[in-house]
C-alpha positions as CSV (number, residue, x, y, z in Angstrom):
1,X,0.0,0.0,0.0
2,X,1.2,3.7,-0.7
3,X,0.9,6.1,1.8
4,X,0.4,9.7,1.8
5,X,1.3,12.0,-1.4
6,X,2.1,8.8,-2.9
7,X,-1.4,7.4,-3.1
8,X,-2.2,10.9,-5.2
9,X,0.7,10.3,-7.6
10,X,1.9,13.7,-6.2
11,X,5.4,12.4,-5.8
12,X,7.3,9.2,-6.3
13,X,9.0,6.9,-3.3
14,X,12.3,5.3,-4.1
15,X,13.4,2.9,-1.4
16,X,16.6,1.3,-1.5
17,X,18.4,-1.4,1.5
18,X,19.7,1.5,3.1
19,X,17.3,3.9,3.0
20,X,15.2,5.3,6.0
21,X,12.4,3.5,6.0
22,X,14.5,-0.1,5.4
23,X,16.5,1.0,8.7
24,X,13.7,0.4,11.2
25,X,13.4,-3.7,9.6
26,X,17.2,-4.2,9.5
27,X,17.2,-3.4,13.5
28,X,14.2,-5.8,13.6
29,X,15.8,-8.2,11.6
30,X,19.2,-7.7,14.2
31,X,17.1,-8.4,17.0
32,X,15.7,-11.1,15.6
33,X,19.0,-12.7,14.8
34,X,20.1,-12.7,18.4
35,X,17.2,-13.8,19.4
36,X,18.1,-17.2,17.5
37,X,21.2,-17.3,18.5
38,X,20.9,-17.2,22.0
39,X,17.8,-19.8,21.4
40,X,19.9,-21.7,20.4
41,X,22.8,-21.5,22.9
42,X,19.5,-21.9,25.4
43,X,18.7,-25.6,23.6
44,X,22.7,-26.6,23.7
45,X,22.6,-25.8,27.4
46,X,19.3,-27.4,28.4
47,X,19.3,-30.4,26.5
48,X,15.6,-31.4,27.5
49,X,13.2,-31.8,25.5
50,X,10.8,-28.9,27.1
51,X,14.3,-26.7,26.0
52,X,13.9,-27.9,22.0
53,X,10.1,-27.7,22.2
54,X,10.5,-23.8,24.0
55,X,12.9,-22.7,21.7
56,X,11.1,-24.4,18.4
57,X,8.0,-21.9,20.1
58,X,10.7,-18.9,20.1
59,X,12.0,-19.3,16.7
60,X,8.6,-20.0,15.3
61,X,6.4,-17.3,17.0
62,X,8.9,-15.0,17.4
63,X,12.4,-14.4,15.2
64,X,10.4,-15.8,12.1
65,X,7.4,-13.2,12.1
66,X,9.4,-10.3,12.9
67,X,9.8,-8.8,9.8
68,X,5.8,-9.2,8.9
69,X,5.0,-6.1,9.3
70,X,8.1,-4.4,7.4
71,X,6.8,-7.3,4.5
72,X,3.8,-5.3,4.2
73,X,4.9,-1.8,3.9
74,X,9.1,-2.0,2.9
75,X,9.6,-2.8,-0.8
76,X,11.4,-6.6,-1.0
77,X,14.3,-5.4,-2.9
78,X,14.9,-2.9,0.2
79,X,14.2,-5.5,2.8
80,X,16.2,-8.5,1.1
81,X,19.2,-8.0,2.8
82,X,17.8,-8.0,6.7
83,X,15.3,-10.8,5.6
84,X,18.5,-13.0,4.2
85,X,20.8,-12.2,7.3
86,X,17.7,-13.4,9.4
87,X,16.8,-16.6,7.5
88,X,20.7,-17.4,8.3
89,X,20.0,-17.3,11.6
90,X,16.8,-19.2,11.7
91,X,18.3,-21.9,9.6
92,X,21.5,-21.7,11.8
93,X,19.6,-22.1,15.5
94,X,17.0,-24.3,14.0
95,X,19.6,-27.2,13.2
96,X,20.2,-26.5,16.8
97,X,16.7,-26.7,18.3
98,X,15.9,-29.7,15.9
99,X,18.5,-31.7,15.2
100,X,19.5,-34.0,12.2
101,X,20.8,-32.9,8.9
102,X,20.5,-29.6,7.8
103,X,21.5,-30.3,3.8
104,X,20.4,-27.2,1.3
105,X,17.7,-29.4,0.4
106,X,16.2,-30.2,3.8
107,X,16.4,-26.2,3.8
108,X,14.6,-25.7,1.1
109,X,11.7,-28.1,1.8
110,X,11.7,-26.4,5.4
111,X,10.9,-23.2,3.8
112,X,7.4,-23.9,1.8
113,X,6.2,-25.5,4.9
């Protein structure tokens, strides 16, 4: 959705990665990162399973839908940077939380789901 003069075609909004409005979602996207990390340095630590099935919760719930509200109102070409250094560290911590092999393609079929 546009907002303000440009929903009248008054004036034209370029966004690029490191513009002002991408700044806010890289921050969230930083945020987010640590949170997995330090999920998953939580799961190594406590290896019960109440840790995995809290930190699955955390990863799920929380690092992964942080960015849902940038998704709607930052550009993807502008928010493709944050949203890649984010999956990292969702694929990274998961592999923690979950266990087993973490292959490209197990990856890949992890992320239609």
């Amino acid at each position: 959705p546009m907002l303000g003069s440009a929903a009248l075609r008054d004036a034209d909004l370029l966004v690029s990665a490191d513009s002002i409005s991408a700044g806010p979602a890289a921050a969230r996207a930083s945020r987010a990162a640590t949170l997995a990390s330090r999920v998953a340095q939580f799961v190594a630590a406590a290896p019960a399973s109440t840790a995995a099935h809290l930190g699955w919760f955390l990863l799920s719930k929380c690092a992964a839908s942080s960015l849902a509200y940038d998704a709607r109102l930052v550009p993807s070409v502008a928010l493709q940077p944050a949203s890649l250094r984010l999956r990292a560290a969702i694929v990274e911590s998961a592999s923690v939380v979950l266990g087993g092999d973490w292959s490209a393609p197990t990856v890949a079929r992890a992320s239609l789901v």
